[in-house]
N, CA, C and O atoms as CSV, one atom per row, in Angstrom:
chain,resi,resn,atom,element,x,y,z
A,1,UNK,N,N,0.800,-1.199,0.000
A,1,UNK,CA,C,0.000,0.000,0.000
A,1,UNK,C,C,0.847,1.269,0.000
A,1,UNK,O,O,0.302,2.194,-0.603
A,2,UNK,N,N,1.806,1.493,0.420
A,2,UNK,CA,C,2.251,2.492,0.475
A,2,UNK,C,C,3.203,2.755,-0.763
A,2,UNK,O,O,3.546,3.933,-0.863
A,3,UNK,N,N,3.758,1.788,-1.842
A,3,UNK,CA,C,3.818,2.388,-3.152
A,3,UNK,C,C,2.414,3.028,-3.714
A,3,UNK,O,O,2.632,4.061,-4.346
A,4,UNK,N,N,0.976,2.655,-3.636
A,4,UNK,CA,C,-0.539,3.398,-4.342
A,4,UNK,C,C,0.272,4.665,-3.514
A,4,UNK,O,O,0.838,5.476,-4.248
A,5,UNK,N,N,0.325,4.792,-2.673
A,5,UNK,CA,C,0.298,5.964,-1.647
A,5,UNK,C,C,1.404,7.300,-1.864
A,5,UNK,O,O,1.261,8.459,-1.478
A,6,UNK,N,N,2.559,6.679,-2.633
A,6,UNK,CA,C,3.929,7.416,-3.019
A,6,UNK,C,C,2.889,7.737,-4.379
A,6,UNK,O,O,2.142,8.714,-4.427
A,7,UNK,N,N,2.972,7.041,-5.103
A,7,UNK,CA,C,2.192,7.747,-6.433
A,7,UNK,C,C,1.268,8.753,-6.337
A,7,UNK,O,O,1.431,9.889,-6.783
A,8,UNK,N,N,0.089,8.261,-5.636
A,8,UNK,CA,C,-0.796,9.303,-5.296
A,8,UNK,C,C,-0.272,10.905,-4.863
A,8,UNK,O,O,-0.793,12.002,-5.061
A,9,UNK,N,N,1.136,10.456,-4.111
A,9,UNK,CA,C,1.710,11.890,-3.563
A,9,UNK,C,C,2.262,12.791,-4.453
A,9,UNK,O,O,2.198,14.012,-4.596
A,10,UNK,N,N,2.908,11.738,-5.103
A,10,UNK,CA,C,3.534,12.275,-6.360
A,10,UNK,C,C,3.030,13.059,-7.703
A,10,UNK,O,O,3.620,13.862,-8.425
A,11,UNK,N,N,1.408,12.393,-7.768
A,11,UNK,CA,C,1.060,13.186,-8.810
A,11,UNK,C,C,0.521,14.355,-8.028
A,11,UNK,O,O,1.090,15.334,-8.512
A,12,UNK,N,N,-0.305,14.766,-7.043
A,12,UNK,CA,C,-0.423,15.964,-6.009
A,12,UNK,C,C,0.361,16.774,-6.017
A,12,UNK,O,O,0.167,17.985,-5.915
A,13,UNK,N,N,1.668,16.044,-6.177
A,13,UNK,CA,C,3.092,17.348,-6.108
A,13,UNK,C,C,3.033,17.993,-7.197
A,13,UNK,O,O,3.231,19.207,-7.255
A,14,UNK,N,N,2.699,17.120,-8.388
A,14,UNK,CA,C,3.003,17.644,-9.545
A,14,UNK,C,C,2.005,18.536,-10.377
A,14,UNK,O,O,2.153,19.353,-11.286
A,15,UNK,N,N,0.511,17.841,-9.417
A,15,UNK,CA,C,0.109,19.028,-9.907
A,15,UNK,C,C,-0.299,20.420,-9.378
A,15,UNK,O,O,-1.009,21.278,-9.903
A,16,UNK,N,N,0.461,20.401,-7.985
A,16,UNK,CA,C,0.361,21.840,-7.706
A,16,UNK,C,C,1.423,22.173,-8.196
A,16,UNK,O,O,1.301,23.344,-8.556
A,17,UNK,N,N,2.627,21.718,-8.464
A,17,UNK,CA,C,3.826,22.745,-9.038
A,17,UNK,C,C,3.336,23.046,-10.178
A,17,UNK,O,O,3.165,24.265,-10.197
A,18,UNK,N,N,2.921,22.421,-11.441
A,18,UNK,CA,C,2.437,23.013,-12.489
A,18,UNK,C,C,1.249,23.492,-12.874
A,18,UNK,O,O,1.022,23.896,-14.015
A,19,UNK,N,N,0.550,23.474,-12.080
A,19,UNK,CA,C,-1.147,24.187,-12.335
A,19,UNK,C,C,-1.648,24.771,-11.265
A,19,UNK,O,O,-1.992,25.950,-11.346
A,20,UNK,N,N,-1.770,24.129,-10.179
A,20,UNK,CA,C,-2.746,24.546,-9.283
A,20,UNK,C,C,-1.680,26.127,-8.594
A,20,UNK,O,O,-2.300,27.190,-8.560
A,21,UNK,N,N,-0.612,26.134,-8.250
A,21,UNK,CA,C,0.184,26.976,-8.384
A,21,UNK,C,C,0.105,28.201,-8.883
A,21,UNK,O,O,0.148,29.235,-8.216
A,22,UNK,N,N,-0.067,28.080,-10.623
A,22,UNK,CA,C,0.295,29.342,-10.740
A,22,UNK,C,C,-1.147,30.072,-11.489
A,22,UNK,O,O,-1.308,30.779,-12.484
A,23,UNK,N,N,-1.852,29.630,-10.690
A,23,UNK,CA,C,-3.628,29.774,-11.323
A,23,UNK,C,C,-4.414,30.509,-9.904
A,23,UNK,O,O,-4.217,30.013,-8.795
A,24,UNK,N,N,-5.089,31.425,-10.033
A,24,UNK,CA,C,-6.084,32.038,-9.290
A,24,UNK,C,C,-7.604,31.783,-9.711
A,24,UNK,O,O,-8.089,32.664,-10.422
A,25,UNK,N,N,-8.434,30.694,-9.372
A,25,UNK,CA,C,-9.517,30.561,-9.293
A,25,UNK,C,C,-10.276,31.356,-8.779
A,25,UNK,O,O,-10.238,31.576,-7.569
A,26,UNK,N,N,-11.170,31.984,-9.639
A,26,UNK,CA,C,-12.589,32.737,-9.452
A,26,UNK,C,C,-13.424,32.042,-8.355
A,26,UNK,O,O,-13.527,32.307,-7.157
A,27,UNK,N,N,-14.017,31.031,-9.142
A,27,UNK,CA,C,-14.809,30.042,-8.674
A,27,UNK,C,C,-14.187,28.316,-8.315
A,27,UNK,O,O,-13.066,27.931,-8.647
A,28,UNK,N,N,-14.949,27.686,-7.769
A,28,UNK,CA,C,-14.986,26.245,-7.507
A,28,UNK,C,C,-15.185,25.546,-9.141
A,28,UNK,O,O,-14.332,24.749,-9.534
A,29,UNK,N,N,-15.974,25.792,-9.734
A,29,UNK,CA,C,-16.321,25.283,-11.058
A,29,UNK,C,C,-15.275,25.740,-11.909
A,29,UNK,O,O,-14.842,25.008,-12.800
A,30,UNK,N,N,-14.714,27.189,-11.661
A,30,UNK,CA,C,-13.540,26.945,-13.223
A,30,UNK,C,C,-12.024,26.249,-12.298
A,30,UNK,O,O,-10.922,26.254,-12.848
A,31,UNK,N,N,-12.198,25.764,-11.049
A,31,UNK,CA,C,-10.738,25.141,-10.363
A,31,UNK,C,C,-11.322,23.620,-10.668
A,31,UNK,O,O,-10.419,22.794,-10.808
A,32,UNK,N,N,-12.584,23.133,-10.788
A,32,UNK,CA,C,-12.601,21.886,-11.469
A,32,UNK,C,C,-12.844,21.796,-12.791
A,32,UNK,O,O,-13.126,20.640,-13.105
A,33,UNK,N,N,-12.847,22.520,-13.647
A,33,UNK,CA,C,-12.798,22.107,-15.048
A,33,UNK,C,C,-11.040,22.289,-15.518
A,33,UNK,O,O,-10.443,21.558,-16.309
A,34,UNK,N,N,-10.499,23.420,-14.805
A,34,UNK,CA,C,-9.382,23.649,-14.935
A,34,UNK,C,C,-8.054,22.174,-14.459
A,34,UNK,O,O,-6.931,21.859,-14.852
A,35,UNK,N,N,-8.827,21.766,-13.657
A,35,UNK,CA,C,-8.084,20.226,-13.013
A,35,UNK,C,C,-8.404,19.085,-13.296
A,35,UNK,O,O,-7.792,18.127,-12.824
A,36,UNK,N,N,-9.727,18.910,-14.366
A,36,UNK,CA,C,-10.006,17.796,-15.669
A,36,UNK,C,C,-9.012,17.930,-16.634
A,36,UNK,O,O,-8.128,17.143,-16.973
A,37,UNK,N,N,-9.389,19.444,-17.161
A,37,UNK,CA,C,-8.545,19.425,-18.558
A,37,UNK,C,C,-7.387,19.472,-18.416
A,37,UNK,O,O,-6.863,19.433,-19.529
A,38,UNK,N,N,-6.192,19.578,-17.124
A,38,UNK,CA,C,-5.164,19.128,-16.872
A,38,UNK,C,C,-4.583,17.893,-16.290
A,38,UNK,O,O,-3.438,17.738,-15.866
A,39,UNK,N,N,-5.652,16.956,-16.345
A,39,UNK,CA,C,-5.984,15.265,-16.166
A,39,UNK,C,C,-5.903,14.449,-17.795
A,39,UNK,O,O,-5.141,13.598,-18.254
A,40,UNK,N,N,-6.803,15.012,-18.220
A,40,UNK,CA,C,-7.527,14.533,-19.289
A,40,UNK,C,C,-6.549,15.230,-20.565
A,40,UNK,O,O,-6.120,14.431,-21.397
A,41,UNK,N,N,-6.312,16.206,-20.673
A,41,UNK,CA,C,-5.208,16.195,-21.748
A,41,UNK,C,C,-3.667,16.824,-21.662
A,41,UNK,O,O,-2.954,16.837,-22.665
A,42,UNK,N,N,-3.211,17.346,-20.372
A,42,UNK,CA,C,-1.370,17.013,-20.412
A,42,UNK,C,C,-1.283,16.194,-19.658
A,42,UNK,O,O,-0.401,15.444,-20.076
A,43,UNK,N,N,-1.817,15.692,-18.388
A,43,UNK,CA,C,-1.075,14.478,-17.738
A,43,UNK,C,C,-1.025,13.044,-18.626
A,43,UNK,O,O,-0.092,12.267,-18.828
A,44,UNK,N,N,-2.432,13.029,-19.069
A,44,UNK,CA,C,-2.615,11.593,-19.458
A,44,UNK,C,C,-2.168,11.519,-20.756
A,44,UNK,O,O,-1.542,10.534,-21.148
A,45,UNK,N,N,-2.531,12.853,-21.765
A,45,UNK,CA,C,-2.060,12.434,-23.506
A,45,UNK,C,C,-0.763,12.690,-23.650
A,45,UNK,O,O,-0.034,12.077,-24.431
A,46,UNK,N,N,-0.351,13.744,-22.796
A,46,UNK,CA,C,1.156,14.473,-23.299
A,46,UNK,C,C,2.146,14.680,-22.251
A,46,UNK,O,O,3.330,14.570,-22.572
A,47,UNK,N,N,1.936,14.878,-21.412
A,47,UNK,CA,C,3.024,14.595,-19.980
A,47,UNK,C,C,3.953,12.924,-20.345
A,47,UNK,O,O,3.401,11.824,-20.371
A,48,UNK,N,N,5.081,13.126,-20.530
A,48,UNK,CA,C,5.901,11.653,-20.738
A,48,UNK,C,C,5.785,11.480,-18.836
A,48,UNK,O,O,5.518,12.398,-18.061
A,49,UNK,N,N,6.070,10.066,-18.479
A,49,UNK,CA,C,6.053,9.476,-17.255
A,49,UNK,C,C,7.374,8.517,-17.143
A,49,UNK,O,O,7.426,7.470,-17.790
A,50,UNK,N,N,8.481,8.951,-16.251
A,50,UNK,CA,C,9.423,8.465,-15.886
A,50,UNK,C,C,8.891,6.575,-15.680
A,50,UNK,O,O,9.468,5.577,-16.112
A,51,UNK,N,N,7.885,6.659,-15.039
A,51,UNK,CA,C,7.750,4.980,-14.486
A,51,UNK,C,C,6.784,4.540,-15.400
A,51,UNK,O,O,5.781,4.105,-14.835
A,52,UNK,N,N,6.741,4.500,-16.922
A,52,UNK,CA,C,6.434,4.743,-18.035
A,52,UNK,C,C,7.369,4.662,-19.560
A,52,UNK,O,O,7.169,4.746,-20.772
A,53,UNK,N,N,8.534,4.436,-18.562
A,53,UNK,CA,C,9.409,4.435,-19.964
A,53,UNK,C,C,9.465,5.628,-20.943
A,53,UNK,O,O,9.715,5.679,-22.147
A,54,UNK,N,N,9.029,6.939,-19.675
A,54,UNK,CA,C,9.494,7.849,-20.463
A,54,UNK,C,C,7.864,8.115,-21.969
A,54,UNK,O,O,7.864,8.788,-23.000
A,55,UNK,N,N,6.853,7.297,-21.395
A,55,UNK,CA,C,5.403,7.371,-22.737
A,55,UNK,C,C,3.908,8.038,-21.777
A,55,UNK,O,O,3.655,7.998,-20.573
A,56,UNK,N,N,3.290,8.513,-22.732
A,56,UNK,CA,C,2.436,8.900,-21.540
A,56,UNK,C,C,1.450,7.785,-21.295
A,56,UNK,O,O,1.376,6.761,-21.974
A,57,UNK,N,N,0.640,8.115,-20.168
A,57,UNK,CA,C,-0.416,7.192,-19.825
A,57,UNK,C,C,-1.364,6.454,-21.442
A,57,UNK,O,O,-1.636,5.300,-21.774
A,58,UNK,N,N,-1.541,7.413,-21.896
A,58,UNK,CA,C,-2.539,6.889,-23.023
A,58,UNK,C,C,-1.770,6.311,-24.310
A,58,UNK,O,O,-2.244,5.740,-25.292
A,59,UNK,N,N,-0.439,6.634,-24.003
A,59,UNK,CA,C,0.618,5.619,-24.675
A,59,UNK,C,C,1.218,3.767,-24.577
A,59,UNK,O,O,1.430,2.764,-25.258
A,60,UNK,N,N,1.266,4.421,-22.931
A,60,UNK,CA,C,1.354,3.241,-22.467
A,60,UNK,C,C,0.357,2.130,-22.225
A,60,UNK,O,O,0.822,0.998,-22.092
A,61,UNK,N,N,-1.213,2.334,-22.135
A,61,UNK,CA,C,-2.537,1.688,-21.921
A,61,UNK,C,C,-2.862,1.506,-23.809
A,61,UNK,O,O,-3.180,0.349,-24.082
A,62,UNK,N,N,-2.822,2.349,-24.898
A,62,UNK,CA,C,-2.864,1.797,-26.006
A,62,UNK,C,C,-2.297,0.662,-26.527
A,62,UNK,O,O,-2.858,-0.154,-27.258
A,63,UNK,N,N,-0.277,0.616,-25.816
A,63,UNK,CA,C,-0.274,-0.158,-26.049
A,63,UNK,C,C,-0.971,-1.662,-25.108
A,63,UNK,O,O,-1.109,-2.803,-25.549
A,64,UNK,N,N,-1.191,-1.318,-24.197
A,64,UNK,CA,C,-1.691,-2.770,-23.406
A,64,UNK,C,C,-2.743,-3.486,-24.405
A,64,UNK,O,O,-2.837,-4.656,-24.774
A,65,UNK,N,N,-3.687,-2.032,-24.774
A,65,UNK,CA,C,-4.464,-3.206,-25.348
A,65,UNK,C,C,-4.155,-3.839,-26.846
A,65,UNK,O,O,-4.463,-4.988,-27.163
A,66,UNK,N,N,-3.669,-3.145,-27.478
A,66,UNK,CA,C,-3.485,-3.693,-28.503
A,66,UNK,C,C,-2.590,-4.654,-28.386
A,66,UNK,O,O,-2.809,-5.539,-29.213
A,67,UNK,N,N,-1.179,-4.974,-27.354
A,67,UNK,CA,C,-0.655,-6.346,-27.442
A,67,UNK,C,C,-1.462,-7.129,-27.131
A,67,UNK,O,O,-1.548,-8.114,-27.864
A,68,UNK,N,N,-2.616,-7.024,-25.641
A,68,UNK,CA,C,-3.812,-8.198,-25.312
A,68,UNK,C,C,-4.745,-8.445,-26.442
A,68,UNK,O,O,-5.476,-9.433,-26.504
A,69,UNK,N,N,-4.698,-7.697,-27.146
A,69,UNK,CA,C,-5.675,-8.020,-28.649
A,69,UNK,C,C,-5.155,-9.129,-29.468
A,69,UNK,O,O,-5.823,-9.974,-30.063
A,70,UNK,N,N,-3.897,-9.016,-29.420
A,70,UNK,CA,C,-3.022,-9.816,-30.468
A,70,UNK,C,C,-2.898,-10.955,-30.184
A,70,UNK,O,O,-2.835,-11.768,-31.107
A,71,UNK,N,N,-2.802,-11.511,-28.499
A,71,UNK,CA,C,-2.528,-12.299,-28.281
A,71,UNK,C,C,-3.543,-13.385,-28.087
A,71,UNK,O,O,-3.182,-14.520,-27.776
């Protein structure tokens, strides 16, 4: 449990150093759309990931399925 637990910390770190940081929210609603669309398209499509081989999430899960397809 406590590797889930290092990860979990880790992405928290990362995303207050790069978003939550240097952003002043109005509201509650534009600090959660603002923390989807920094989920949903730089962490997961375009952020590379060291424990990842360096591919992003939706790099690395494309390929899962397409090798489990093949096989």
């Amino acid at each position: 449990m406590r590797w889930a637990n290092a990860v979990a910390e880790s992405f928290f770190k990362t995303l207050k150093c790069e978003m939550v940081n240097h952003v002043n929210f109005e509201t509650r609603h534009q600090a959660k759309l603002a923390t989807f669309e920094y989920i949903e398209d730089w962490y997961n499509r375009r952020r590379k990931h060291s424990t990842l081989d360096y591919q992003t999430p939706f790099q690395c899960e494309s390929y899962f399925f397409i090798s489990s397809m093949a096989a």
